[in-house]
C-alpha positions as CSV (number, residue, x, y, z in Angstrom):
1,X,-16.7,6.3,-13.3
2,X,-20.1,5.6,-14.6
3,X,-20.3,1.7,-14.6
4,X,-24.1,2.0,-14.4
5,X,-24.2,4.1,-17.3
6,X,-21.7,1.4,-19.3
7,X,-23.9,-1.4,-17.8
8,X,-26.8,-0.1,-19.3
9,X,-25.3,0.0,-22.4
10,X,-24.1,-3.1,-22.7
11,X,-27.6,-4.2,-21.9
12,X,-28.6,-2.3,-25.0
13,X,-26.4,-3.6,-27.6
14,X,-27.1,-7.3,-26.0
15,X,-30.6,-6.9,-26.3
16,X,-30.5,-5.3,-30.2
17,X,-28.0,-8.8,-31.1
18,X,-30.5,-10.9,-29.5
19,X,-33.2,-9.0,-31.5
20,X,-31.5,-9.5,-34.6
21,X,-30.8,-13.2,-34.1
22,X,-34.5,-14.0,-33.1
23,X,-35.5,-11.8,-36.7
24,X,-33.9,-15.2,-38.8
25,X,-36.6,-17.3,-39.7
26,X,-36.3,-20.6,-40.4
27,X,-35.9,-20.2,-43.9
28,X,-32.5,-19.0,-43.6
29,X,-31.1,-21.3,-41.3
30,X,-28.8,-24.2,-42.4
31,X,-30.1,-27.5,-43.6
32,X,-27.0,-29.1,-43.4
33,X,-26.5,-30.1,-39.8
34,X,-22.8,-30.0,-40.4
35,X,-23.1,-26.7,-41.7
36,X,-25.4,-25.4,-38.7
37,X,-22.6,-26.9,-36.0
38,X,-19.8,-25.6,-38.2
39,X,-21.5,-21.9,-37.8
40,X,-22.4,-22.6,-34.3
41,X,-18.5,-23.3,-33.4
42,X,-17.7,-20.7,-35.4
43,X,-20.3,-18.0,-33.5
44,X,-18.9,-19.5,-29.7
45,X,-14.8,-19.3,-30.8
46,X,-16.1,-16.1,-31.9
47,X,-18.0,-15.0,-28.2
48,X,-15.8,-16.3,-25.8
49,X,-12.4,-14.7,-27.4
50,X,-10.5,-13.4,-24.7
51,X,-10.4,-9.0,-23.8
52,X,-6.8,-8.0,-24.0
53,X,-5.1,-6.4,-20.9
54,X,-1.6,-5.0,-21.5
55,X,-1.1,-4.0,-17.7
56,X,-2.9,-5.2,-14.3
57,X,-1.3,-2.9,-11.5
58,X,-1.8,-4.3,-7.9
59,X,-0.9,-2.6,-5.0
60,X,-0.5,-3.2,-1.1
61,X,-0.1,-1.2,1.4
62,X,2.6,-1.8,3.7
63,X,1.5,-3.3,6.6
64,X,4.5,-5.3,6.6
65,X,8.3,-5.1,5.0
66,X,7.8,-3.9,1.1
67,X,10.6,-6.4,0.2
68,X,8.7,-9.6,2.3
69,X,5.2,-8.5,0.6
70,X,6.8,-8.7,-3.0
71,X,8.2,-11.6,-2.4
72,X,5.7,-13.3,-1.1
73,X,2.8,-12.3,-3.5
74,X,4.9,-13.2,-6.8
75,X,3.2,-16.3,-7.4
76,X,-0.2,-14.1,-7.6
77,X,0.8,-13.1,-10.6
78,X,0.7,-16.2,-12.7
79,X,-2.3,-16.8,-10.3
80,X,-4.3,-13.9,-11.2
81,X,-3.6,-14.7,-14.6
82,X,-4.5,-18.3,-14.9
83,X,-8.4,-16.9,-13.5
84,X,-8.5,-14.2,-15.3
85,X,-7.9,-16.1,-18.7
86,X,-11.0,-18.2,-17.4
87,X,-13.3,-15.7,-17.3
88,X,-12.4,-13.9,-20.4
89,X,-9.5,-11.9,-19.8
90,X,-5.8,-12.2,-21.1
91,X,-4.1,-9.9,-19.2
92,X,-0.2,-9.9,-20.5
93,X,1.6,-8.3,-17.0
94,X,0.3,-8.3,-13.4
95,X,2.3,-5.3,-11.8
96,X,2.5,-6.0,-8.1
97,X,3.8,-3.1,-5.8
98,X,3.3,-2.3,-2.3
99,X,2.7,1.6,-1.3
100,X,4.7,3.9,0.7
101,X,1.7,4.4,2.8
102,X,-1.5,3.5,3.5
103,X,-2.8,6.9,2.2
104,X,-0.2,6.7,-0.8
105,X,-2.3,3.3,-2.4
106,X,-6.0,5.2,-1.7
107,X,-4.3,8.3,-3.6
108,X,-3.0,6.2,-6.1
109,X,-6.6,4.4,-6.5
110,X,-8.3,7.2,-6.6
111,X,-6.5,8.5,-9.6
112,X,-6.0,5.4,-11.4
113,X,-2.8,4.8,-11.2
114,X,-3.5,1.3,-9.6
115,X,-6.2,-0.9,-10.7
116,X,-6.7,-3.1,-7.6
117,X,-5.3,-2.6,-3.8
118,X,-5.1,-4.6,-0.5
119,X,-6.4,-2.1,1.7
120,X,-8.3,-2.2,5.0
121,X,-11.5,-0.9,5.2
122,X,-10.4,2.4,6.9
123,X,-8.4,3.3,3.6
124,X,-11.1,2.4,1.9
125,X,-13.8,4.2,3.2
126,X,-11.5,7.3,3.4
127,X,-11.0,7.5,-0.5
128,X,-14.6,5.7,-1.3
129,X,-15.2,8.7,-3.4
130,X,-12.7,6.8,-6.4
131,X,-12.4,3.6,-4.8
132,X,-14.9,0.6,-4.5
133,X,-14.6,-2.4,-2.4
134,X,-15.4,-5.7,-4.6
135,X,-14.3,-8.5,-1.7
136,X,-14.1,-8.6,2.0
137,X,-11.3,-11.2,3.0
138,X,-12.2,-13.9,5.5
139,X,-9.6,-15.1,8.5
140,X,-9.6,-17.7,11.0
141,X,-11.2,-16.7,14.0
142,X,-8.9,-16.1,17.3
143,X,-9.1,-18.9,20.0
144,X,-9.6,-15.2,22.1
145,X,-12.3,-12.9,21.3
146,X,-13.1,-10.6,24.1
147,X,-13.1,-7.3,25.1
148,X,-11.5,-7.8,28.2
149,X,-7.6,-7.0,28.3
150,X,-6.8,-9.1,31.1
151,X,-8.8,-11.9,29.6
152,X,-6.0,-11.6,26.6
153,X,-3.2,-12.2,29.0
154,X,-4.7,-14.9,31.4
155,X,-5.3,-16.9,28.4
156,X,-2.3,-16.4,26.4
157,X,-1.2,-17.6,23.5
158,X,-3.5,-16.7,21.2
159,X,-4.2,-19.6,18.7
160,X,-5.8,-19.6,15.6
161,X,-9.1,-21.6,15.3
162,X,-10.9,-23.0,11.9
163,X,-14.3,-20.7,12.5
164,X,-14.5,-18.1,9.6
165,X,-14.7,-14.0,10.0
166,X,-15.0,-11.2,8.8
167,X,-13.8,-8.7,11.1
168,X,-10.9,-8.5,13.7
169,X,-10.2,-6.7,17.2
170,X,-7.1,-4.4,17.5
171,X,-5.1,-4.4,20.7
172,X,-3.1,-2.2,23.0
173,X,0.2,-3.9,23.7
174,X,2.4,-2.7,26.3
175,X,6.0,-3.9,25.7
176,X,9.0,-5.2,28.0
177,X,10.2,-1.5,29.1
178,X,9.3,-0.5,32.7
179,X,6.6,1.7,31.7
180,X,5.3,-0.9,29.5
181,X,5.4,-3.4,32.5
182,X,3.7,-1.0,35.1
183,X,1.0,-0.7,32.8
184,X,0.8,-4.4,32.1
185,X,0.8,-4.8,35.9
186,X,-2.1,-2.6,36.9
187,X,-4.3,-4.6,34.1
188,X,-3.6,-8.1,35.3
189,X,-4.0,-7.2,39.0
190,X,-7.5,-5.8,37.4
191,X,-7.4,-2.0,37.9
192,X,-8.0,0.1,35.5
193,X,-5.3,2.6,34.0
194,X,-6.0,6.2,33.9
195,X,-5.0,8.8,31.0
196,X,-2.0,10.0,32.7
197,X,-0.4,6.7,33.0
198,X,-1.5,5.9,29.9
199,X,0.0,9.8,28.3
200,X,3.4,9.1,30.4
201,X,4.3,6.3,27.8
202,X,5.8,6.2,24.5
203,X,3.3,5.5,21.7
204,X,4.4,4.0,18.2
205,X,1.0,4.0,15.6
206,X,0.7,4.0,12.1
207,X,-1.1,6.2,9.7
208,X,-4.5,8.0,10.7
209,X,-6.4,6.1,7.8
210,X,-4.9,2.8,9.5
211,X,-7.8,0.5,11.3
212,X,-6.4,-1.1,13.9
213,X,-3.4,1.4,13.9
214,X,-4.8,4.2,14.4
215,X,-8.6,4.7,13.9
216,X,-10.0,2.2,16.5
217,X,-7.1,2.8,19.3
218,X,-8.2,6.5,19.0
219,X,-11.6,5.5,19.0
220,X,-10.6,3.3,22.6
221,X,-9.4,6.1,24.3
222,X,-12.1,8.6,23.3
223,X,-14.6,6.0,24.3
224,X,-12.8,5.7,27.6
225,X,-10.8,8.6,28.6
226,X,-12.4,11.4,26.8
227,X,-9.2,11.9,24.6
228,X,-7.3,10.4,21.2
229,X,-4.1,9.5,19.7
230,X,-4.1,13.3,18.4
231,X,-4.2,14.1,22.1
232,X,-0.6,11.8,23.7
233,X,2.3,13.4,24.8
234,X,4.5,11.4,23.0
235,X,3.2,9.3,20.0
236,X,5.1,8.5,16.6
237,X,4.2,7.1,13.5
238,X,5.8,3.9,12.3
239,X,6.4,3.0,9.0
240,X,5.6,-0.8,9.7
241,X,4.2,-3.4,12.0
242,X,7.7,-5.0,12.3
243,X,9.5,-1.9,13.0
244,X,7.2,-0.8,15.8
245,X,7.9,-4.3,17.4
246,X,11.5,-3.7,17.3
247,X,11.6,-0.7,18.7
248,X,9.0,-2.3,21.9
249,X,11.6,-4.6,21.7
250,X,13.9,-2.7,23.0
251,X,12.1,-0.7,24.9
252,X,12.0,2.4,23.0
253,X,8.6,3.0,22.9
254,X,6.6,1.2,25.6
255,X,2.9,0.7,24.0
256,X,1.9,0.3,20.4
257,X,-1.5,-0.3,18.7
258,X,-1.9,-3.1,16.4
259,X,-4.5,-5.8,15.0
260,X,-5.3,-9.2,17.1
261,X,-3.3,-11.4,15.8
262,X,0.1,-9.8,15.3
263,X,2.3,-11.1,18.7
264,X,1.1,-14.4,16.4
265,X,2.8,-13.3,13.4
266,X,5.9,-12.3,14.7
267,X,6.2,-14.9,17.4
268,X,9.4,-16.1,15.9
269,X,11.4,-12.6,15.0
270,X,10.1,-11.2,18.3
271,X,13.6,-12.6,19.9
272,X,15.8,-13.5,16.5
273,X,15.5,-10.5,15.3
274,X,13.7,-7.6,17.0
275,X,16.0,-8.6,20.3
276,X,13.2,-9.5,22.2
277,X,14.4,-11.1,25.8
278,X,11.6,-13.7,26.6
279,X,8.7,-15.1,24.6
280,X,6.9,-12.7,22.9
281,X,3.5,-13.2,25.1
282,X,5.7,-13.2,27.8
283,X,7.0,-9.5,26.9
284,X,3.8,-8.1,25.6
285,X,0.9,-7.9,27.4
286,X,-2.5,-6.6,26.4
287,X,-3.8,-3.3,28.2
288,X,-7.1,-2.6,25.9
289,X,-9.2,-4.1,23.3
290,X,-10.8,-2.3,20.8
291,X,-14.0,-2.5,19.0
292,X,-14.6,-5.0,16.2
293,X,-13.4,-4.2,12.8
294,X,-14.3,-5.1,9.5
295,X,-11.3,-6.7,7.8
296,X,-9.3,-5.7,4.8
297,X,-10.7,-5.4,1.2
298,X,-9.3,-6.1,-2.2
299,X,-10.4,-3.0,-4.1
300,X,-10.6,-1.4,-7.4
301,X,-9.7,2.3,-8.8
302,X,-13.3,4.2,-9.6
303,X,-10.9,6.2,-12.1
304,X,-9.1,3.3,-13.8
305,X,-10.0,3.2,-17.9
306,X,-9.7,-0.7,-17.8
307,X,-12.3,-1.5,-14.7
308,X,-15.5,-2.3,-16.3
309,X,-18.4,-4.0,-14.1
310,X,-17.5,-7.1,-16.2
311,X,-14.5,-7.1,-15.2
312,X,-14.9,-6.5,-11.9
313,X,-17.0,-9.8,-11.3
314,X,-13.9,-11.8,-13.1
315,X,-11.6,-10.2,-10.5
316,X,-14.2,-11.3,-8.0
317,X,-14.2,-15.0,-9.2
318,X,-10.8,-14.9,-10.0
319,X,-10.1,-14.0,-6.1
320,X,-12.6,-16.0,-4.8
321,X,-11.1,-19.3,-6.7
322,X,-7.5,-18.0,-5.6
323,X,-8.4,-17.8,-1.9
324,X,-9.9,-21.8,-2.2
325,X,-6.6,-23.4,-3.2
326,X,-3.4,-24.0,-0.8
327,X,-1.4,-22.6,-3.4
328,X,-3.4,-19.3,-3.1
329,X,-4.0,-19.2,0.6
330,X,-0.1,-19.7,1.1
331,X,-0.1,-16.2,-1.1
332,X,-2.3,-14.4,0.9
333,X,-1.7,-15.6,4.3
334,X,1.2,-12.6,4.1
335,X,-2.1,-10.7,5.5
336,X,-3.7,-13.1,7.4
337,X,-6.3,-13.6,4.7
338,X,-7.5,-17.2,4.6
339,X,-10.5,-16.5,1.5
340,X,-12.6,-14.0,0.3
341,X,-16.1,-13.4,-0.2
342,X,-17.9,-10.3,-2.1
343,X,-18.2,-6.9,-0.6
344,X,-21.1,-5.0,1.0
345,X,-20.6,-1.1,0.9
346,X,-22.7,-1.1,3.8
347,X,-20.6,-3.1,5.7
348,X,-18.7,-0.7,6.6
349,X,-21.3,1.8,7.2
350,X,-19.5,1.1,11.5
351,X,-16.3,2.2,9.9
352,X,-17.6,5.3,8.4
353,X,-18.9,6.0,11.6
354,X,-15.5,5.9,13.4
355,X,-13.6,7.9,11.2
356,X,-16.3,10.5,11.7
357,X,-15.9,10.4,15.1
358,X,-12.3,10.6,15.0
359,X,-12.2,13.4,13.2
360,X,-14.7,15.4,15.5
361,X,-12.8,14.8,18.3
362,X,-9.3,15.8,16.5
């Protein structure tokens, strides 16, 4: 889409009003200073008229349950539309959906079929061809932020702090099964695991445009064993965060890849639910760190007719105020987003980097 190109025009027609207004001398203004405010009122009602949206489609991918995501994002509809209406916009339906996949939203983006998507930065710089990144969401910080696996487990649980960032680690967890606990073992008694015992598990991961799921694990073991997730013996692709928890759970696969903070987020289901025995820190034990990552974006389709650079800085705003009210953060806190701040293509210039690496070594 050519939003310079529409830019510029705008520009254009703004500066040929302003010409014209400047060309009425005084002669032809209003004596009447009723009649000048009357016309003045008049010309602002006239300016500041809302743009009519019949449709915004939003779309997440599912890094948790579809049916939890909807759920817990409803009240971003009204949301969006109470900021939009602020700065300009009356938009008379948010659609909110969540995508089969992680590749299904980019493909979706890319051809307009959804306006805006929650997507990590690996999705987005995989379809940045149709898709630009307008926000960068903001988390607490981790009251753990090293590279050292061990270090993860000595000084478990992980906590939450009130520092702001802008990027995450993602974690190899080894689960309850005995596999997963001979790993954990070698890790905590500080030696280091080789390929083969690492090969000889059971590996769930998500999909190969997923950050912490798949592109920075694979990243991890190329940088330390000279292979990839392309490369295990016996890796599967989830469908969810949750459902590769239950199956580590019960020991069905003994290591999975995943972003920092997740034992956190399912703390509670990790034993109600997934069948977990002890305490989820307990059960799941770190056995590698990966790089840092840049975290998720709120996005907008290149191809969509309705995404002008206008307004793309009102869904910017309209983000940005959402993200700085409780009511908003208890919204988005369904991705561990606490705020949001605007995007910088380059950025994620590291993440464009390790998708190119990932694919020379596949």
């Amino acid at each position: 889409m050519k939003l310079n190109k529409i830019f510029s025009l705008g520009m254009t027609l703004m500066t040929a009003l302003a010409f014209t207004a400047c060309g009425n001398n005084a002669d032809n203004q209003p004596e009447n200073t009723d009649e000048a405010n009357t016309s003045e009122t008049a010309s602002t009602e006239t300016t500041e008229e809302n743009k009519a949206i019949d449709k915004l489609t939003v779309q997440f991918v599912p890094s948790r349950e579809p049916e939890e995501i909807i759920t817990a994002t409803e009240p971003l509809k009204d949301m969006l539309k109470e900021e939009l209406e602020k700065e300009g916009y009356e938009v008379e339906d948010v659609d909110i959906s969540v995508g089969t996949s992680y590749e299904a939203t980019g493909e979706a983006m890319s051809a307009g079929t959804v306006d805006v998507g929650f997507i990590p930065g690996g999705t987005y710089v995989t379809y940045d061809d149709g898709v630009e990144a307008i926000l960068t969401a903001t988390r607490n910080g981790l009251s753990i932020e090293s590279d050292d696996a061990k270090e993860w487990n000595d000084k478990a649980p992980t906590e939450k702090v009130d520092d702001q960032v802008t990027f995450y680690r993602g974690l190899v967890l080894a689960g309850p099964s005995e596999k997963g606990q001979e790993l954990a073992a070698k890790i905590n008694n500080g030696e280091k695991l080789s390929w083969e015992d690492l090969d000889s598990a059971n590996w769930a991961v998500m999909g190969p445009t997923s950050p912490a799921g798949y592109l920075y694990p694979s990243l991890w073991l190329k940088n330390n064993y000279e292979h990839t997730i392309s490369e295990l013996s016996n890796a599967v692709q989830a469908d969810s965060y949750p459902s590769s928890f239950a199956r580590l759970a019960t020991g069905q696969i003994d290591v999975l890849v995943t972003y920092g903070d997740a034992r956190m987020d399912f703390v509670d289901q990790w034993q109600s639910e997934f069948g977990g025995k002890n305490d989820i820190f307990t059960d799941v034990q770190v056995i590698g760190v990966t790089d840092k990552m840049m975290n998720d974006t709120i996005s907008v389709s290149e191809s969509s007719e309705k995404m002008t650079p206008e307004l793309i800085e009102a869904l910017q705003n309209a983000f940005i105020n959402i993200g700085n009210t409780d009511e908003g953060k208890e919204v988005i806190a369904i991705y561990t987003h606490n705020g949001y701040e605007k995007a910088n293509p380059a950025d994620y210039d590291s993440e464009r980097e390790v998708q190119k690496m990932a694919r020379d070594a596949n």
